[in-house]
C-alpha positions as protocol buffer text, in pm:
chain_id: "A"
residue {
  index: 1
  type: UNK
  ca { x: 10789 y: 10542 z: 17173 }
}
residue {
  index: 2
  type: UNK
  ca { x: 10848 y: 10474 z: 16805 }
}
residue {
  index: 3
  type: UNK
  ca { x: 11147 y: 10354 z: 16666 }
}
residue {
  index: 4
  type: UNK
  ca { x: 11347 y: 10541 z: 16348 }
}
residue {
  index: 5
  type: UNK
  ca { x: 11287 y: 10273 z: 16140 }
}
residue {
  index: 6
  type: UNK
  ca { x: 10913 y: 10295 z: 16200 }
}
residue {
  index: 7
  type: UNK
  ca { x: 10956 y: 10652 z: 16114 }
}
residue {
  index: 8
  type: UNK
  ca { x: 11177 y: 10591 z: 15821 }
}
residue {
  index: 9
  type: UNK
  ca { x: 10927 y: 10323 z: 15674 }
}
residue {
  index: 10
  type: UNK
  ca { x: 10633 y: 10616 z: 15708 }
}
residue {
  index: 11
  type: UNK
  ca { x: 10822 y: 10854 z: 15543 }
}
residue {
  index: 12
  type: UNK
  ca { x: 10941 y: 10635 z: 15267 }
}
residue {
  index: 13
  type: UNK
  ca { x: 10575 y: 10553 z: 15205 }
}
residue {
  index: 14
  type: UNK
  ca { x: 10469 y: 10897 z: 15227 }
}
residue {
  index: 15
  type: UNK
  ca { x: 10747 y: 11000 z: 14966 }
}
residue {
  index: 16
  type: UNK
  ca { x: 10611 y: 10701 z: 14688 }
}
residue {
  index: 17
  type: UNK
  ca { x: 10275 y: 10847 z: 14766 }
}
residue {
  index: 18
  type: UNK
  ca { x: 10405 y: 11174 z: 14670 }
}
residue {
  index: 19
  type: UNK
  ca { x: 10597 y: 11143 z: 14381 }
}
residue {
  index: 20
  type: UNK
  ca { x: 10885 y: 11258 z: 14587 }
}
residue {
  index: 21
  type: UNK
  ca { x: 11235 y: 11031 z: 14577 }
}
residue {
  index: 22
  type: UNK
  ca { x: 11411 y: 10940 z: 14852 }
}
residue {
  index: 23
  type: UNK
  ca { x: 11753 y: 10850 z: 14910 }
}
residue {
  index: 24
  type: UNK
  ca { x: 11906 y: 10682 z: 15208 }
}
residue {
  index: 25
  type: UNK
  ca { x: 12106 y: 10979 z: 15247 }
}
residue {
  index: 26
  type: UNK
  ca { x: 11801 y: 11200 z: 15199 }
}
residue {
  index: 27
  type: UNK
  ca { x: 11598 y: 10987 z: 15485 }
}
residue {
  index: 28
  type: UNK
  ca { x: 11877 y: 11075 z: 15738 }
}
residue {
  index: 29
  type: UNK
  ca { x: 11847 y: 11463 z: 15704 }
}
residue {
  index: 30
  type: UNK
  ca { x: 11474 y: 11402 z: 15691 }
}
residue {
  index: 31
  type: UNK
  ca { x: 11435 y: 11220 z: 16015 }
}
residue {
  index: 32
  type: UNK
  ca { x: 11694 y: 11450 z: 16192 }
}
residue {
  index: 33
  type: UNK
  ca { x: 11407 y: 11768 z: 16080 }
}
residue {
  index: 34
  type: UNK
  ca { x: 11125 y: 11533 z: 16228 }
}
residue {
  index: 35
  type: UNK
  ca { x: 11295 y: 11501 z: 16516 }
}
residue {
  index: 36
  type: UNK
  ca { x: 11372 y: 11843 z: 16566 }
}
residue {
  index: 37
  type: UNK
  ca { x: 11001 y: 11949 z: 16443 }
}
residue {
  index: 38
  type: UNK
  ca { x: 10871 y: 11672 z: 16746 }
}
residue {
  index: 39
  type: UNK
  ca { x: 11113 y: 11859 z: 16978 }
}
residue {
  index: 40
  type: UNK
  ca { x: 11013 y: 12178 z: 16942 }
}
residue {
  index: 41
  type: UNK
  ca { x: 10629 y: 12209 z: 16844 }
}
residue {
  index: 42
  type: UNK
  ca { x: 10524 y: 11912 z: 17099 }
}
residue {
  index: 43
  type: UNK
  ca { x: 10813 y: 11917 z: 17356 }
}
residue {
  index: 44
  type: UNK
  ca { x: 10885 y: 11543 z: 17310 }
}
residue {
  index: 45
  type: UNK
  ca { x: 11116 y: 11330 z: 17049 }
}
residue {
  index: 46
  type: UNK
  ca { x: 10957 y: 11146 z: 16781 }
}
residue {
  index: 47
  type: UNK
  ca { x: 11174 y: 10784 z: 16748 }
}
residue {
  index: 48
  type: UNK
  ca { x: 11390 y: 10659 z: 17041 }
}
residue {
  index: 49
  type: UNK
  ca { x: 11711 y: 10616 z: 16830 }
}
residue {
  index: 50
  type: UNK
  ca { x: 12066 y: 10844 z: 16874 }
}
residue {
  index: 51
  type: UNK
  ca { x: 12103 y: 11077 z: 16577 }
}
residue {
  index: 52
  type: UNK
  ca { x: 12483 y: 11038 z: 16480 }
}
residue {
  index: 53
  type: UNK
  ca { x: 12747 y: 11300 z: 16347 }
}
residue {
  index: 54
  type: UNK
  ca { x: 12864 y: 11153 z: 16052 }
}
residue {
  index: 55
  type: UNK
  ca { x: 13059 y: 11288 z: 15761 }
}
residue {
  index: 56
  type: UNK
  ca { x: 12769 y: 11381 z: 15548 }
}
residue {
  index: 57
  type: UNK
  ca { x: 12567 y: 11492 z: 15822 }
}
residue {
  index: 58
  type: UNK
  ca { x: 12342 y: 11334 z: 16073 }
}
residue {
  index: 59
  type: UNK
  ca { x: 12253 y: 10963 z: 16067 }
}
residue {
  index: 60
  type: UNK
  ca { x: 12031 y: 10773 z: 16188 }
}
residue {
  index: 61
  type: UNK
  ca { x: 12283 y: 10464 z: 16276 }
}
residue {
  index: 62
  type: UNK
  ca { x: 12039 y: 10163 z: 16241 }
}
residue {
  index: 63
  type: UNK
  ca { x: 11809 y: 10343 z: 15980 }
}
residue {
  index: 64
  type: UNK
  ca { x: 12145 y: 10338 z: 15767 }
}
residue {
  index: 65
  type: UNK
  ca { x: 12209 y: 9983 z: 15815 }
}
residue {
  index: 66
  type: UNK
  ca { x: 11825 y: 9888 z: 15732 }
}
residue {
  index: 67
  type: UNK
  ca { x: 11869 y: 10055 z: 15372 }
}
residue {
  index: 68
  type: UNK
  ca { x: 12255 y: 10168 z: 15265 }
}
residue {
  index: 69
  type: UNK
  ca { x: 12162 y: 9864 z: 15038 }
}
residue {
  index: 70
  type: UNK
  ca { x: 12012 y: 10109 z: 14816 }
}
residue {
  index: 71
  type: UNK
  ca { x: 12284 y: 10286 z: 14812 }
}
residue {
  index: 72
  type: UNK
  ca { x: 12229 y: 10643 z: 14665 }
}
residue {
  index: 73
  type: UNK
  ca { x: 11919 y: 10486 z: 14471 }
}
residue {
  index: 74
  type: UNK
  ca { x: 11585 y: 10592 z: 14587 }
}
residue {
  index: 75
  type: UNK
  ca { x: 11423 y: 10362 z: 14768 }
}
residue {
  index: 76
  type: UNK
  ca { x: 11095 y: 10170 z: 14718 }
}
residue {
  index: 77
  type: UNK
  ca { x: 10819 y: 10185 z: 14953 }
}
residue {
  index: 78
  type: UNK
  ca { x: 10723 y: 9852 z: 15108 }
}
residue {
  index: 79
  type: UNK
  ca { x: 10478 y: 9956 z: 15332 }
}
residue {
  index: 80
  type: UNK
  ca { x: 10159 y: 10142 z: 15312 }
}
residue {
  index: 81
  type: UNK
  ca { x: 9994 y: 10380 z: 15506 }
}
residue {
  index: 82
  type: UNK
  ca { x: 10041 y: 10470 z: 15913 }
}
residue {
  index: 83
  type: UNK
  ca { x: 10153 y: 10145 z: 16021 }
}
residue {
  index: 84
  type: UNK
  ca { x: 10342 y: 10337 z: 16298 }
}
residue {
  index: 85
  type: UNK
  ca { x: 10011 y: 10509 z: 16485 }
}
residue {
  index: 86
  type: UNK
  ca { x: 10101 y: 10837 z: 16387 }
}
residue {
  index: 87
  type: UNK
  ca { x: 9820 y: 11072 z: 16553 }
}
residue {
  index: 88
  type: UNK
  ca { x: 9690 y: 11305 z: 16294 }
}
residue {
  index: 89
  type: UNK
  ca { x: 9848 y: 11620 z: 16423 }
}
residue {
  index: 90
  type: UNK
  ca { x: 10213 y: 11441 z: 16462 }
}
residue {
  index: 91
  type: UNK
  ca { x: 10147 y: 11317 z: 16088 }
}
residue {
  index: 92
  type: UNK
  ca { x: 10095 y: 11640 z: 15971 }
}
residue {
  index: 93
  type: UNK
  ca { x: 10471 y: 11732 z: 16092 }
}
residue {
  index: 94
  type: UNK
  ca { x: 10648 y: 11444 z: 15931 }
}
residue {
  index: 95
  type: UNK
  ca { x: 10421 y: 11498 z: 15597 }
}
residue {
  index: 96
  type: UNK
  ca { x: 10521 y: 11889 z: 15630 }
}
residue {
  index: 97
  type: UNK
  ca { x: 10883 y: 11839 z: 15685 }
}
residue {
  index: 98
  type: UNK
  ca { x: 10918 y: 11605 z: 15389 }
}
residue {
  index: 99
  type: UNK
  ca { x: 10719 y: 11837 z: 15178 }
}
residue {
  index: 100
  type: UNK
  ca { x: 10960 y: 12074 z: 15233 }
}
residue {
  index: 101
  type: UNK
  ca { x: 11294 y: 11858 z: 15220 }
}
residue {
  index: 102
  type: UNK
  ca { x: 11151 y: 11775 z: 14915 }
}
residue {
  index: 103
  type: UNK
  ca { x: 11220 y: 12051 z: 14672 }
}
residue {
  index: 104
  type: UNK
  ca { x: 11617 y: 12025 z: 14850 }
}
residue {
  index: 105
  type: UNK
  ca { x: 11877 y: 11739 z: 14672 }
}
residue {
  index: 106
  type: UNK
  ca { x: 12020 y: 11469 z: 14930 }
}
residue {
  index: 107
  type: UNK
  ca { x: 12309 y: 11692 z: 14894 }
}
residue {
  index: 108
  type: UNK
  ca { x: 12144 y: 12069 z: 14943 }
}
residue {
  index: 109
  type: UNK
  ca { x: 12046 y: 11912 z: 15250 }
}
residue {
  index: 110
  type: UNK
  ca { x: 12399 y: 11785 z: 15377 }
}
residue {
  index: 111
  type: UNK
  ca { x: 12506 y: 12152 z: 15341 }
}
residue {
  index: 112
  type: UNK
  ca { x: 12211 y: 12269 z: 15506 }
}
residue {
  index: 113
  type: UNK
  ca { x: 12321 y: 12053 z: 15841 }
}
residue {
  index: 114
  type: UNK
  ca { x: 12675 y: 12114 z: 15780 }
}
residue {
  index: 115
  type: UNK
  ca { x: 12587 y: 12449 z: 15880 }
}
residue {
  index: 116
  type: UNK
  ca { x: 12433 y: 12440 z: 16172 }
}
residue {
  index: 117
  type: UNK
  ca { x: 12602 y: 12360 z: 16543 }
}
residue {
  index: 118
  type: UNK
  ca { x: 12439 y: 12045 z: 16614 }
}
residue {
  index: 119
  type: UNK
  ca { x: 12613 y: 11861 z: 16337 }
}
residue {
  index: 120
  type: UNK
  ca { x: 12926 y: 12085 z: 16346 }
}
residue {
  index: 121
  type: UNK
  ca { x: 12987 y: 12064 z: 16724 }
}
residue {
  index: 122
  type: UNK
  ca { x: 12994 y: 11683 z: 16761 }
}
residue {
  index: 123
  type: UNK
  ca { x: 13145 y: 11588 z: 16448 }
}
residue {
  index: 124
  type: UNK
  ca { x: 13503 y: 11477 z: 16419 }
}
residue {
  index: 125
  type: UNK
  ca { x: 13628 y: 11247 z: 16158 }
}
residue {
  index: 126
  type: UNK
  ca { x: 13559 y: 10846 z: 16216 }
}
residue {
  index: 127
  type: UNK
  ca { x: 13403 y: 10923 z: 16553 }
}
residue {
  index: 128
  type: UNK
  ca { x: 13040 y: 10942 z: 16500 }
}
residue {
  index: 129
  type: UNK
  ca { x: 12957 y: 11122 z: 16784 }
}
residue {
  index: 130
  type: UNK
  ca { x: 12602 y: 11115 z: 16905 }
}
residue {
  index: 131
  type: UNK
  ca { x: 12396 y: 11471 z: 16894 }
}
residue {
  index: 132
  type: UNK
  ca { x: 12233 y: 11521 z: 17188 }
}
residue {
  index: 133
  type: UNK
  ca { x: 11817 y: 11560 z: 17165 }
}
residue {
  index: 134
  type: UNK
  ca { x: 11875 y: 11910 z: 17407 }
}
residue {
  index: 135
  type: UNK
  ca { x: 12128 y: 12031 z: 17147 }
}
residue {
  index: 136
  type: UNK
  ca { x: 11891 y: 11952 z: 16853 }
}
residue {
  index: 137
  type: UNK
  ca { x: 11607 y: 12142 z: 17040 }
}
residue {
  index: 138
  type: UNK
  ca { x: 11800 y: 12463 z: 17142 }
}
residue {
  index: 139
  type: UNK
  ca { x: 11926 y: 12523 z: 16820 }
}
residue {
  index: 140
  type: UNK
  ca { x: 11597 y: 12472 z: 16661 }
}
residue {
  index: 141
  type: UNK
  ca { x: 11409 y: 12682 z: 16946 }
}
residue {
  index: 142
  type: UNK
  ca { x: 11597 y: 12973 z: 16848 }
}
residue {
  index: 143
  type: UNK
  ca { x: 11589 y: 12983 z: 16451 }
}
């Protein structure tokens, strides 16, 4: 299985390719849709790595660390292409769900996880509680 930071380096890429920016803070929400997307439409998670409840939403623990050098800056894309050995149809969800997260700000998409019971049922303050990949799939299964 892929890691997050394989994922995050796709998506990254994908964004530059785009025109879209991307913010460490944006990446997290993004990855925590792709995730969701894998869970749901093939049955199976896309990166290996615990999604975190942190203050401003789920995080991606090590993809954090890899880039909070950037701060709230968007950051550059170092790689090119499917370096990861995306198959075409699981490409076509990560390019889909960035398309869309792409009209949202970093923030529109904090409030957007903020409200929904993944995030809100495993976050308490300093803890960074891990959200479970069957609580990320039932919620998404039903909306």
């Amino acid at each position: 299985m892929r890691s997050a930071i394989e994922i995050a380096r796709y998506i990254i890429w994908y964004c530059a390719e785009n025109g879209f920016s991307v913010s460490n803070l944006k990446l997290q929400k993004i990855l925590y849709f792709v995730q969701a997307e894998f869970l749901v439409s093939i049955g199976r998670p896309c990166f290996s790595d615990d999604i975190e409840a942190w203050d401003f939403g789920p995080v991606v623990p090590v993809v954090y660390r890899e880039y909070k050098v950037y701060g709230s800056s968007n950051i550059p894309a170092f790689f090119v292409g499917n370096d990861v050995g995306l198959e075409d149809g699981e490409m076509e969800l990560v390019d889909g769900i960035v398309d869309v997260c792409a009209d949202y700000t970093a923030s529109e998409l904090v409030e957007i996880t903020h409200n929904q019971s993944p995030w809100r049922d495993n976050y308490a303050p300093r803890r960074n509680n891990v959200i479970s990949l069957d609580e990320i799939r039932d919620y998404f299964a039903e909306d």
